[in-house]
C-alpha positions in Angstrom: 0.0 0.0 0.0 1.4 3.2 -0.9 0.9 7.0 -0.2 1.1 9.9 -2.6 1.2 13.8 -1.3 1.8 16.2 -3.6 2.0 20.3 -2.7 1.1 22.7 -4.6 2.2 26.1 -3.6 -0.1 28.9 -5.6 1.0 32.5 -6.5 -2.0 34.3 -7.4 -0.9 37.7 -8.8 -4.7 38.5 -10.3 -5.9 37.9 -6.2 -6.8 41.9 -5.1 -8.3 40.0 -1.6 -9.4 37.2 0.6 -12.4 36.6 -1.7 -9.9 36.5 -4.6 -7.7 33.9 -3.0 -10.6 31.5 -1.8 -12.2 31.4 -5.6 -9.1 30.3 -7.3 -8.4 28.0 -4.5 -12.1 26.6 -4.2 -12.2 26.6 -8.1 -8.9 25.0 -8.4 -9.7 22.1 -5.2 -13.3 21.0 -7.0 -11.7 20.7 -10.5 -8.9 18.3 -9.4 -11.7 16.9 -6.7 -14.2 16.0 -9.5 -11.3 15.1 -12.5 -8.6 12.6 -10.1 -11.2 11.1 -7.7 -8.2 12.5 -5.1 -8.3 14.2 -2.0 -7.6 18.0 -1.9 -7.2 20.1 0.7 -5.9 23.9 1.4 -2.7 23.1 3.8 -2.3 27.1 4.9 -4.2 30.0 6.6 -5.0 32.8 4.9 -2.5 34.9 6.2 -1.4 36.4 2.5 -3.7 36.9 0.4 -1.8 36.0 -3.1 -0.1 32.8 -1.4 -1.7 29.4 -0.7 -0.6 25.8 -0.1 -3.0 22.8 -1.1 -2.5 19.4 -0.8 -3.3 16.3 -2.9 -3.4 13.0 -1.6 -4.2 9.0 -2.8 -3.8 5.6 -1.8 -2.8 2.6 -4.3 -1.2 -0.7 -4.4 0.7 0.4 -7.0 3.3 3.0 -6.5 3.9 3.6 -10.1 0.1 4.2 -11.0 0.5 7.1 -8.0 3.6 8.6 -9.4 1.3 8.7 -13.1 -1.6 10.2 -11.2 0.5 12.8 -9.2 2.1 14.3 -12.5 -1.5 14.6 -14.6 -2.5 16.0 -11.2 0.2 18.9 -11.3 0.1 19.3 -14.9 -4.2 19.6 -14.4 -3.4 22.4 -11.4 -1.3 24.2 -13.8 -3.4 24.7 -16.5 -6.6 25.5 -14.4 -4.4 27.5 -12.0 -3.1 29.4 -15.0 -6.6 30.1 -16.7 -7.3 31.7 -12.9 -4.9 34.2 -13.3 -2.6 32.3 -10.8 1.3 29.9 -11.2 2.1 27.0 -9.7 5.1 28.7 -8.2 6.3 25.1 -6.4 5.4 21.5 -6.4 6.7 18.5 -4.3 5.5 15.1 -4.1 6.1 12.4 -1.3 5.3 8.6 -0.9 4.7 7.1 2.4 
């Protein structure tokens, strides 16, 4: 049984406040949600308002399947974070 965890860390430059920063990051969270059948969850608080941290995680028997999944995950989170007005400044994924 393996573990996947990928972070995703978001500069939204388009984000003018709070309500900016929660769309992209709601938006972004029920795409991947709906598309991966993974969990997604914002990792931060909202203490900057063009910053966030969200996290992706699956479980498999296969550890190669995860390592697929995790990188049409990212390359998903760049394109939707990018038609949001927001980069995928960072990315780092982990197996357990």
């Amino acid at each position: 049984m393996a573990i996947a965890f990928l972070t995703l860390e978001l500069h939204i430059e388009a984000a003018q406040s709070i309500k900016d920063r929660r769309q992209v990051v709601r938006s972004l969270k029920d795409r991947l949600r709906a598309s991966f059948n993974v969990s997604v969850a914002e990792l931060d608080g909202a203490e900057l308002w063009n910053r966030a941290s969200v996290g992706v995680v699956s479980i498999s028997s296969s550890r190669d399947y995860l390592d697929g999944l995790m990188k049409n995950v990212e390359s998903a989170a760049t394109r939707i974070a990018n038609n949001q007005g927001a980069d995928v400044a960072d990315a780092y994924l982990e197996f357990f």
